[in-house]
N, C-alpha and C positions, 0 to 999 in steps of 0.2 A: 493508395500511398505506397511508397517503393518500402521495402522490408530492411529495414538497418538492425546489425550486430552492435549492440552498445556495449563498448569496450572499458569499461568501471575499472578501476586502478579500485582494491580493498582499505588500500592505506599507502599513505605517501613514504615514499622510496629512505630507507636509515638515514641517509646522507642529506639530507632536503632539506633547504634553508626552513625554519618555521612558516607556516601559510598566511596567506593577509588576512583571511579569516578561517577558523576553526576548523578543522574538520566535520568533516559529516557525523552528525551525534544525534541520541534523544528518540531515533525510531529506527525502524526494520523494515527490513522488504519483508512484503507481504505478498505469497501466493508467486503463479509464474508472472514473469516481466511478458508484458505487450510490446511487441520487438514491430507489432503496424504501430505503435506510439510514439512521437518523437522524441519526445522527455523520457531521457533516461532514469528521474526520476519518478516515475509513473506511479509504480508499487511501493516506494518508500512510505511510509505511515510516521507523521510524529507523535509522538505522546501527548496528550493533552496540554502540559505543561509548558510547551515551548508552541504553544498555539493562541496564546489568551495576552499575550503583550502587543502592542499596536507595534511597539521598535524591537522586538524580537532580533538578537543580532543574524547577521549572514552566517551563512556555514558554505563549505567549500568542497566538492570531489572533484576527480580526472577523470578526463578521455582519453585513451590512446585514438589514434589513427586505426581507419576501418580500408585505409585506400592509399597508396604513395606511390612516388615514381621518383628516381633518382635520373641527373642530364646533369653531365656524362655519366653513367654508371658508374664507371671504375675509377670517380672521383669519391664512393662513399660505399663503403664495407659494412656490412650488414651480421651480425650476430647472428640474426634471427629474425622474426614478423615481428615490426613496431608495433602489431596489437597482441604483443605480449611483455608484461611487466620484466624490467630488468635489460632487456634488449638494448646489445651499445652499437654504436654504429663510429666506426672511425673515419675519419675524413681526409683522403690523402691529393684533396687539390681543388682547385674554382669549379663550383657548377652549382646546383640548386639541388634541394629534396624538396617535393613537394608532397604536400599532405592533403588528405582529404579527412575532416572528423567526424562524418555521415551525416551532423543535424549542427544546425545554427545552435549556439550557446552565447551564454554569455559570461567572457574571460578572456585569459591571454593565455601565450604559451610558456613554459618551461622545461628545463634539461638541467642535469648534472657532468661537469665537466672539469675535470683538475690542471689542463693544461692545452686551453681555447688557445690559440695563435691566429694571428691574421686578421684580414677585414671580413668581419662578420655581422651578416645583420636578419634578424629575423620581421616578415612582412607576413601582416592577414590580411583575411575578406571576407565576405558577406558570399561573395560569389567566386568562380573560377580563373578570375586576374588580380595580383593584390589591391587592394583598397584605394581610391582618394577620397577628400571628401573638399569642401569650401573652406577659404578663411573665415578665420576665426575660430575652429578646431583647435586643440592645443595640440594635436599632429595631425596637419589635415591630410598628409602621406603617410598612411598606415605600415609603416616600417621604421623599423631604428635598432640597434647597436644592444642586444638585450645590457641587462643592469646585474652585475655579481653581487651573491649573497652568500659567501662561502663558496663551497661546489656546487649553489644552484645559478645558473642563469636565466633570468626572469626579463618576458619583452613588459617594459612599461611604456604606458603611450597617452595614458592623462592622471591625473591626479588620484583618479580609482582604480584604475588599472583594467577593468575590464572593458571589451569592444563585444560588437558582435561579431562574433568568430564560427566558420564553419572551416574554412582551407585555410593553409596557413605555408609558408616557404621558408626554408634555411637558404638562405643565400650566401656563398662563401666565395666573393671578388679574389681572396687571396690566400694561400696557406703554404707560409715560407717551410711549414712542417708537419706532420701527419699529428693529429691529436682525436682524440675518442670524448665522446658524448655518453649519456644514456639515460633512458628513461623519458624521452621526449615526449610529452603531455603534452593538453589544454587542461588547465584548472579554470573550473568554472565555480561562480557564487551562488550560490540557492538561499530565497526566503522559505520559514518553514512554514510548510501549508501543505494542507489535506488535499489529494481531487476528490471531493464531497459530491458531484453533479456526476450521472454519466447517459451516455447517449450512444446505443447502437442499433443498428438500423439494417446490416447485412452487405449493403451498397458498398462500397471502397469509396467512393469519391463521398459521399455522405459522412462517412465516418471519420475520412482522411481529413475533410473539412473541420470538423467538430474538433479532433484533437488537435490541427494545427493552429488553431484558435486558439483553446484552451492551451497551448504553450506558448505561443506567443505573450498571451496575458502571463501566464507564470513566470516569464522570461525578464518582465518588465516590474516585477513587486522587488523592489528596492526596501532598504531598511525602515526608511521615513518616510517612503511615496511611495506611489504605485508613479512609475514615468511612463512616455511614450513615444521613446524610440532608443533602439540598442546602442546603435553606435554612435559615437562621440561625433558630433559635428556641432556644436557650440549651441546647442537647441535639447541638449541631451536633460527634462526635468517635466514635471504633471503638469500638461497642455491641461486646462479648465474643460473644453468642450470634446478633447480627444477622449478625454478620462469616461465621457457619458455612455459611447459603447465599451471602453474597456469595463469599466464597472459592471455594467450588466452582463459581457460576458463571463466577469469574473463570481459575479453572486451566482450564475447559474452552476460554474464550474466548482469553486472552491468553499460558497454559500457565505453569508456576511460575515467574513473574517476583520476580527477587529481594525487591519489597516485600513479597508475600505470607507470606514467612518472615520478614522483620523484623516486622511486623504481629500474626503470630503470636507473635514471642517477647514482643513490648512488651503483648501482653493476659493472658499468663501469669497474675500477679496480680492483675487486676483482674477482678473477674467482674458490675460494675455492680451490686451488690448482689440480684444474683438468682442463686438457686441451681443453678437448670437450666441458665445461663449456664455454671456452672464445667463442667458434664460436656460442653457444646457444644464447649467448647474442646478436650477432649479429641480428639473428633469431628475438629474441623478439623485438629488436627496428624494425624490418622492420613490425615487425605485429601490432606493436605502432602505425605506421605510417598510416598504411594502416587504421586501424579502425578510428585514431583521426584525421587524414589530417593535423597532424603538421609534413609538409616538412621542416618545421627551425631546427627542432633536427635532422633530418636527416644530414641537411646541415652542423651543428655544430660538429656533431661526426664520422665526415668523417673522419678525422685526427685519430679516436681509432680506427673506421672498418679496417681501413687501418694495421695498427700497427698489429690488432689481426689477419690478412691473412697474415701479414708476421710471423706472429709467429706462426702460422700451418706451414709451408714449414719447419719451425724450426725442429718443431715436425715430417713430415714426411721425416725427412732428419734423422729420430732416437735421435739426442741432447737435448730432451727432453721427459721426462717421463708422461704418460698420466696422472694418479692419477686415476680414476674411469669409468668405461665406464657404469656398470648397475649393479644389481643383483644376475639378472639369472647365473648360470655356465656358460653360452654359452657368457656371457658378461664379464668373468673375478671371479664370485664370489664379486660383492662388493670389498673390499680391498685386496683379498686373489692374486688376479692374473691379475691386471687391465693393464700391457702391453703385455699380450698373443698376437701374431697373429691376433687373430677373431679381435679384437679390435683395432688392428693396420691396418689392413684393414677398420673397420668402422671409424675409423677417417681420411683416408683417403677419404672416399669419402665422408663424412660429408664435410669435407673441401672442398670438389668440389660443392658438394650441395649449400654451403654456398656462394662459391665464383660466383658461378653460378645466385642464386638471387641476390649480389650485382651488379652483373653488369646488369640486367634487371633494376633493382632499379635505378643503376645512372640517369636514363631519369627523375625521377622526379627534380632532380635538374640541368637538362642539362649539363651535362656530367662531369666526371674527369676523365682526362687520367689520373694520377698517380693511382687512385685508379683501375682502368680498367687493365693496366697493370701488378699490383700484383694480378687482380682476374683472369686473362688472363691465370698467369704462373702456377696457382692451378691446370686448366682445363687442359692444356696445354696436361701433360701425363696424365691423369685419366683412367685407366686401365678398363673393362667390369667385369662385377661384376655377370654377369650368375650364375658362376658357386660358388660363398660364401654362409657362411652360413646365416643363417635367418636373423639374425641383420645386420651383414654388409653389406649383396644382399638388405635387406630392403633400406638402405642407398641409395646403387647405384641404386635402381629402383626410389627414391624420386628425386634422380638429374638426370634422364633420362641414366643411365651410365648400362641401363639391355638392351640387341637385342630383347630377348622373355620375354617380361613379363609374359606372359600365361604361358609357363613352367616352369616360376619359380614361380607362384604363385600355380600352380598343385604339384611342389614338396613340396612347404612349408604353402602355406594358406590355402588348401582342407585339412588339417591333425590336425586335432583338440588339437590333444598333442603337435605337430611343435610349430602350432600357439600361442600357451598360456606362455607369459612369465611370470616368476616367480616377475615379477616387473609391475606394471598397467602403470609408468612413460613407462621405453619399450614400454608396450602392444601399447599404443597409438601411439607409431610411425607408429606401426604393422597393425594396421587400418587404418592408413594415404596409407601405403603402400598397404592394401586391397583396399582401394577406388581406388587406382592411376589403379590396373588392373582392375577394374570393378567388383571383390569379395563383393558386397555390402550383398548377406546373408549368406557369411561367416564372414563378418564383423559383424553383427548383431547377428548371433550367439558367436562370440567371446564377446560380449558385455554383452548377459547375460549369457556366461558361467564365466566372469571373474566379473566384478560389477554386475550383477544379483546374482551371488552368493554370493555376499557379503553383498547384501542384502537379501537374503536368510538367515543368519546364524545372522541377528538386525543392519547389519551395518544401520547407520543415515548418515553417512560420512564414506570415503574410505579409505581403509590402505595402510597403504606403500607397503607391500610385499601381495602377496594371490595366491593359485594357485588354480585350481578350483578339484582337486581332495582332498582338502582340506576338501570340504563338503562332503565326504565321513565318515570322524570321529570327527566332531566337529559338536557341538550343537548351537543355537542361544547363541548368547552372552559370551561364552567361550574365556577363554584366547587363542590366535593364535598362533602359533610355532615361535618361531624367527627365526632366520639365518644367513651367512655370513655379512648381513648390522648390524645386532647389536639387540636391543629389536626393536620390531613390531609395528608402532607406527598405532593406529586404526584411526587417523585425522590427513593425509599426504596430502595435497594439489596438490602433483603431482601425484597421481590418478584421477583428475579429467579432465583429456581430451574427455571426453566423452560430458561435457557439448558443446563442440570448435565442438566434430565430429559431434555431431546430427545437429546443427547447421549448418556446410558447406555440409552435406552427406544427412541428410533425409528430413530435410526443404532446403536446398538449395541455400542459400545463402554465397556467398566470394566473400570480394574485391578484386579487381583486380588494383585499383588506390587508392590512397590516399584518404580518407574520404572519399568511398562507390562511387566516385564520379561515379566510372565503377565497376560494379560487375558483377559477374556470378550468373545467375539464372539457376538452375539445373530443367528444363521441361522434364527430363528424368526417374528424382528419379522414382521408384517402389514403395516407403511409400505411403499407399492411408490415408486419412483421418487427415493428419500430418497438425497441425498449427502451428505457432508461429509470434516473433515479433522479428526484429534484430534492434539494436542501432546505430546509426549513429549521426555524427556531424548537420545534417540537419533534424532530425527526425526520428521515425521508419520507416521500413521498417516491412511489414504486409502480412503475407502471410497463406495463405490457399488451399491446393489441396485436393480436395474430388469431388465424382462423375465422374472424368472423365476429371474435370475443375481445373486449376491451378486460383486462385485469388491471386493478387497481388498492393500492395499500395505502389510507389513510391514516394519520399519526392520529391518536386521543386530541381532541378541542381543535381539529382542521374540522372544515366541512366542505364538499367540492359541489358547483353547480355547472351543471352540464348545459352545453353549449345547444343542444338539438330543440331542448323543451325546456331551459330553467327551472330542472329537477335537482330539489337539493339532496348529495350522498353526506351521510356523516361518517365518521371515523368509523377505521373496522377494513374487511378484506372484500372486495366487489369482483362479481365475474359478471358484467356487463355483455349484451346480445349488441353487435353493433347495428346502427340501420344499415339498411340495402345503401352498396358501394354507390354514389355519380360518378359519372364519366368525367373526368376530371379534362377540361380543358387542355391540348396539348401545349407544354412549354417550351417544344421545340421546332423551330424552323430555319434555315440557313439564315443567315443574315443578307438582306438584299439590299446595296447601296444605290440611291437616285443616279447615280453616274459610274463612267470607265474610266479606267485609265485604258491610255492608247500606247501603242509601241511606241518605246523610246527611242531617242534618237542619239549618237552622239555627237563630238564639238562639231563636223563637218557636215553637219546640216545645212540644206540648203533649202530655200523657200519662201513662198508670199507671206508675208507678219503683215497685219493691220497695224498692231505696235509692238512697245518692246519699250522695258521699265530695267537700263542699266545702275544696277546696285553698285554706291559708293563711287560713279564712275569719274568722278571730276577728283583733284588734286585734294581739292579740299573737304573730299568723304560726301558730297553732296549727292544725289542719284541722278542722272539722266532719264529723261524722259521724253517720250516720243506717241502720244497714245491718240487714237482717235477718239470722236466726239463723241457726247456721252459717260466717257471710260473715267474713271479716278481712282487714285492710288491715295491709300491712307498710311502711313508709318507706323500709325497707332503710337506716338507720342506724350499719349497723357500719361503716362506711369515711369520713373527709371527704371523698376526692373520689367519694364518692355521694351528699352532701350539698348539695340545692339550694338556692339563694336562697327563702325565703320572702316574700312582697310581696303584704302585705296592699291589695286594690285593690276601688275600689267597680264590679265585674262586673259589667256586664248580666246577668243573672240569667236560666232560662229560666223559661215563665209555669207549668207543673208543678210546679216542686220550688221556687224561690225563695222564696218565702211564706215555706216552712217554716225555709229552708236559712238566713235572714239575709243578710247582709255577704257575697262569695265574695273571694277572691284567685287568687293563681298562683303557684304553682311555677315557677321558671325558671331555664337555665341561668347560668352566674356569668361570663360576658365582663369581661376576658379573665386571669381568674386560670389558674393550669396545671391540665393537666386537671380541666377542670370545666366542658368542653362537654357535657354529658352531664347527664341525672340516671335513673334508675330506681325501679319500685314492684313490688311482687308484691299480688296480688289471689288470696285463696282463699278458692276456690267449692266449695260442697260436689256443687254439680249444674252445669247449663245455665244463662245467662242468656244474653240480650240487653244489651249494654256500650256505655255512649254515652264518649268522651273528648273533652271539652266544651273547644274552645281560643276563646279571645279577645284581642284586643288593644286594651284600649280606649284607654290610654295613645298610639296610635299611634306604639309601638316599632320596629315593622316586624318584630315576634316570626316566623320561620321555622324552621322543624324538621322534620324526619324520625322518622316515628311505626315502631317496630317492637314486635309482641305475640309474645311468644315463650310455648312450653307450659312449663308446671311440672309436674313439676319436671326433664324433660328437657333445655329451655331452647333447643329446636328451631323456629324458625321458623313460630308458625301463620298466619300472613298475608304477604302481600307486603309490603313496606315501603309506607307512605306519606307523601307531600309533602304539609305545612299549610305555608300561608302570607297567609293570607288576614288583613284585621286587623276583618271584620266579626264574625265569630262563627260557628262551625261545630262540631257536634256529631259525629266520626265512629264510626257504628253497625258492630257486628260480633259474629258468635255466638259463644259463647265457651262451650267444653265443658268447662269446668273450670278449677283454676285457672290462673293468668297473668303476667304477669309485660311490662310496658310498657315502653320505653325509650323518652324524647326524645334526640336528635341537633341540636345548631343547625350555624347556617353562618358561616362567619367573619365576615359582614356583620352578625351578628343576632341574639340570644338564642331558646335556644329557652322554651317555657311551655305548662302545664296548667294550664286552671281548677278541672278535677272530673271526677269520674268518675260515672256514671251507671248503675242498675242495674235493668233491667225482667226479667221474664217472657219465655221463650224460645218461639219457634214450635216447630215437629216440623220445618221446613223448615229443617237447616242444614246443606247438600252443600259439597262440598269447591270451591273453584273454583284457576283456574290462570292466571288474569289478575288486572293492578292496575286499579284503578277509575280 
């Protein structure tokens, strides 16, 4: 992780309007700051006192600026370094300051200024362009006119004021007359809470992981919820099934902080209208459990457990509609297709998964037959999950419902492009199900091909969606592609399961009973040199393997049983002999796509087409079509938000097919309705072809997208992603062994568009390759 200067304001400036909440109070830094940490609250310690309330109010510090650039320069006079308190900057004309605050927060900006003139408006981001996001946002263009409070001026941009902010812009259209600023901050809001969990390891990318997790979740503990997602895009509130990895990265990090069980009870009923949602919840209360050793919530919400496995059978009897399974294609598309098969398998055996630890669990509070019975009739037919695909075999391998684990982690966890879902919430199951075969360095390589990469390109905190061939054409700090889920949010709390796996997989620690009282201690891991400290009701729990020697600190009334021989340690200080190292399976290898792309072409391509599929090309947005026998084009119809703009437009045409082809148009994303950055087609082929996807912009929209071909009807990855953005015209060529299935992606600057699809004659030459073009 890149090294940031956390620029702490001590206290807000004499002149400063009062804060929307409190200043920072009730604890101290403690010891030096970890400047590899994102959170600049790292070392803060609160007092007990402002730890024990579930609605604990907010408290509030600054950021100065670690980075600026002033366009034009000699429109903005400088006192001094804006990461230094006090610092006024006067403003003698139109141009921009841009700022950088080294680490995603969550807040707005402020300044003090006795005599603002002109049009002024201050704009942030997540990323290195300012912000848009969809309707329904109460600013879905993250800029406005800040708001006076005395001589402070404060940008407001929804009802709470805070976004997720990392860069931030002064934008000054007009200034009839020179006037001075100072003190230009981000205030940001902080829940008060301990990091009680820690994990280090030696690695940068291992460590960088862990803490960008662990802030992320911190980022997201609101007054009354813990939420799961930073910026304000009209979705901004505790998703039920997001919360299941945010909790558990949060109990490893912060340990069962009272909100976490308020959070839990206040999601009981609500399951966001997704199905899989209701059993997640079940999930998170039993990991409640497990880490806080409060068997009375257990006890108390037997009567909802119950309720919500009978309302799976509901749902696997077909009578109800799932609403959402993931992301990725292989999961439905986000809203595009969330009762496919795939998904109706993986709810399936989620539900057995589910039903499956219920009834391990009733032993903590000595048994209920009614609930045992309903978790009884889940099992009951649970079908073998061998032979599904990734997500849903994942499932069935987590509730034991797989004969050969081994062969199905050879068909699906040894293959670096299988492995990687287009969702980090997925991925993490996907590593749960690596650990369960014993894939610990494919896991590991999954880990920093998906959040190493994302810290690769300045993440601070993890985003919603990411795929790792993503860093093939993005730069640090770049706006990210969107997709089927909607705009890309860069601080999604359910990318942090990584903090939960390092914790049960590389240091080695999971309860097995209620409040640590029994855990498992992993004297197997392969991680050499790995420390940390895990939370418990009775104390930490301390642990160190290095040399050969596992060290281990157990609290009074823990006891650990170790993984190698179901040897029980009880409390007290252990210097453990480890076994002889295994050669741990390598987790890495290049990624190798079933197909190429072929040089592109541009508009004045010439040549033999078999057919050719003009997008929108009649008056009335209809497609032309022209295809030989065999060949069918799908629109993919069944969902609205699968459904693209059609815009009929007079294409440059290429000088092969246009003759015949008439009039073209394009397909295009729908900026900025809600999910409907996206659109998809399926193309089936009965053989080979040769595929041209012909983009243009003649409009000079500034049309950008990310192109992905996935196999049908697998819906696997046959190419690397690619970046169009061109607005002359390009043709991207690529062998196509069957049929297919295209996705556009735009960018929140920009609609994404298809002109047509193209269809030639295939060479004998179509080898796999393992680079983007």
């Amino acid at each position: 992780m890149s090294m940031f200067r956390h620029c702490l304001l001590d206290c807000l400036p004499p002149d400063a309007a009062p804060p929307v909440y409190p200043w920072l109070h009730g604890g101290r830094f403690v010891g030096a700051p970890d400047f590899s940490f994102p959170d600049p609250l790292q070392s803060y310690v609160w007092d007990a006192a402002h730890l024990t309330d579930p609605l604990e109010p907010l408290q509030s510090y600054a950021l100065l600026p670690v980075a600026w650039d002033a366009v034009p320069v000699e429109s903005f006079a400088l006192s001094g370094a804006l990461d230094r308190p006090g610092t006024a900057v006067t403003v003698r004309g139109s141009g921009e300051l841009q700022l950088d605050f080294g680490v995603e927060s969550a807040g707005w900006v402020e300044f003090e200024s006795d005599d603002l003139s002109g049009d002024v408006e201050v704009a942030i981001s997540e990323y290195n362009r300012p912000a848009a996001v969809n309707l329904g946002a109460q600013n879905p263009v993250k800029s406005a006119r800040p708001e006076r409070h005395g001589s402070t001026w404060r940008l407001r941009l929804n009802r709470e004021y805070y976004e997720g902010v990392r860069f931030a812009w002064l934008r000054v259209r007009d200034c009839p007359s020179p006037w001075t600023l100072r003190n230009l901050r981000l205030v940001c809001q902080a829940k008060p809470l301990n990091y009680e969990g820690a994990f280090r390891s030696g690695d940068a990318v291992l460590d960088g992981v862990y803490a960008a997790s662990a802030y992320a979740v911190r980022l997201n503990f609101l007054r009354d919820q813990i939420g799961a997602i930073l910026m304000e895009r009209s979705d901004r509130h505790s998703w039920t099934g997001d919360a299941l990895v945010t909790h558990a990265a949060a109990l490893a990090v912060f340990g069962a902080h009272p909100l976490i069980l308020h959070n839990t009870r206040r999601m009981r009923d609500d399951i966001n209208g997704i199905e899989g949602y209701s059993l997640y919840w079940i999930h998170l209360l039993l990991d409640l459990v497990l880490y806080s050793g409060d068997t009375g919530v257990w006890q108390q919400e037997l009567p909802v457990v119950r309720a919500k496995l009978a309302r799976a059978r509901e749902v696997i009897d077909g009578r109800l509609a799932l609403g959402f399974c993931g992301h990725d294609d292989r999961t439905g598309a986000a809203f595009e297709e969330p009762d496919c098969d795939g998904n109706r398998s993986f709810f399936r055996f989620l539900a057995a998964r589910t039903a499956r630890r219920v009834e391990a669990a009733l032993a903590w509070n000595g048994g209920c037959a009614e609930t045992a019975l309903v978790a009884r009739a889940l099992l009951a037919d649970a079908p073998a999950g061998d032979d599904e695909e990734i997500h849903a075999g994942n499932e069935a391998l987590l509730g034991g419902f797989v004969a050969d684990p081994a062969a199905f982690a050879q068909r699906h966890f040894h293959d670096p492009v299988r492995r990687a879902s287009y969702s980090p919430f997925n991925a993490y199951f996907l590593l749960e199900g690596m650990a369960a075969c014993g894939c610990y360095g494919e896991a590991e390589q999954a880990i920093r091909d998906i959040w190493g990469g994302m810290l690769s390109l300045g993440a601070t905190t993890f985003w919603e969606s990411f795929h790792p061939a993503w860093g093939d054409f993005l730069r640090p700090n770049d706006t990210p592609p969107n997709g089927p889920h909607g705009y890309t949010s860069l601080c999604h709390p359910w990318s942090s399961g990584p903090a939960a796996w390092l914790r049960d997989h590389a240091l080695g620690v999971r309860p097995l009973a209620p409040g640590f009282a029994e855990f498992r201690l992993d004297d197997t891991s392969q991680v050499e040199g790995v420390s940390g400290r895990v939370p418990t009701p009775r104390g930490p729990i301390d642990v160190e393997r290095c040399n050969g020697h596992l060290k281990v600190s157990i609290p009074e009334g823990l006891r650990a049983r170790l993984a190698s021989n179901d040897h029980i340690i009880e409390s007290g200080q252990h210097r453990l002999a480890l076994p002889p190292a295994r050669r741990l399976s390598s987790g890495f290898s290049p990624p190798v796509y079933p197909t190429r792309w072929l040089p592109d072409t541009g508009p004045d391509f010439v040549g033999d087409l078999a057919g050719w599929i003009a997008l929108a090309g009649n008056a009335d947005g209809s497609d032309l079509l022209s295809l030989p026998e065999g060949v069918r084009f799908d629109p993919r119809d069944y969902c609205v938000h699968g459904q693209p703009r059609r815009l009929h437009l007079a294409v440059p045409g290429l000088a092969g097919w246009r003759a015949d082809a008439g009039p073209a148009g394009a397909w295009t994303t729908r900026n900025p309705e809600v999910v409907a950055q996206s659109f998809a087609f399926n193309v089936h082929l009965p053989g080979g072809f040769h595929v041209g996807l012909y983009f243009a912009d003649p409009q000079g929209r500034g049309w950008r997208q990310t192109v992905d071909v996935l196999r049908l009807p697998s819906l696997d990855l046959l190419l690397p992603t690619r970046l169009v953005e061109e607005e002359a015209g390009r043709v991207l060529w690529f062998a196509a062994p069957g049929s297919f299935r295209v996705r556009i992606c735009n960018f929140s600057d920009a609609d994404g568009a298809l002109s047509a699809i193209l269809l030639a004659a295939a060479s004998p030459d179509s080898a796999a390759c393992s680079t983007n073009l």
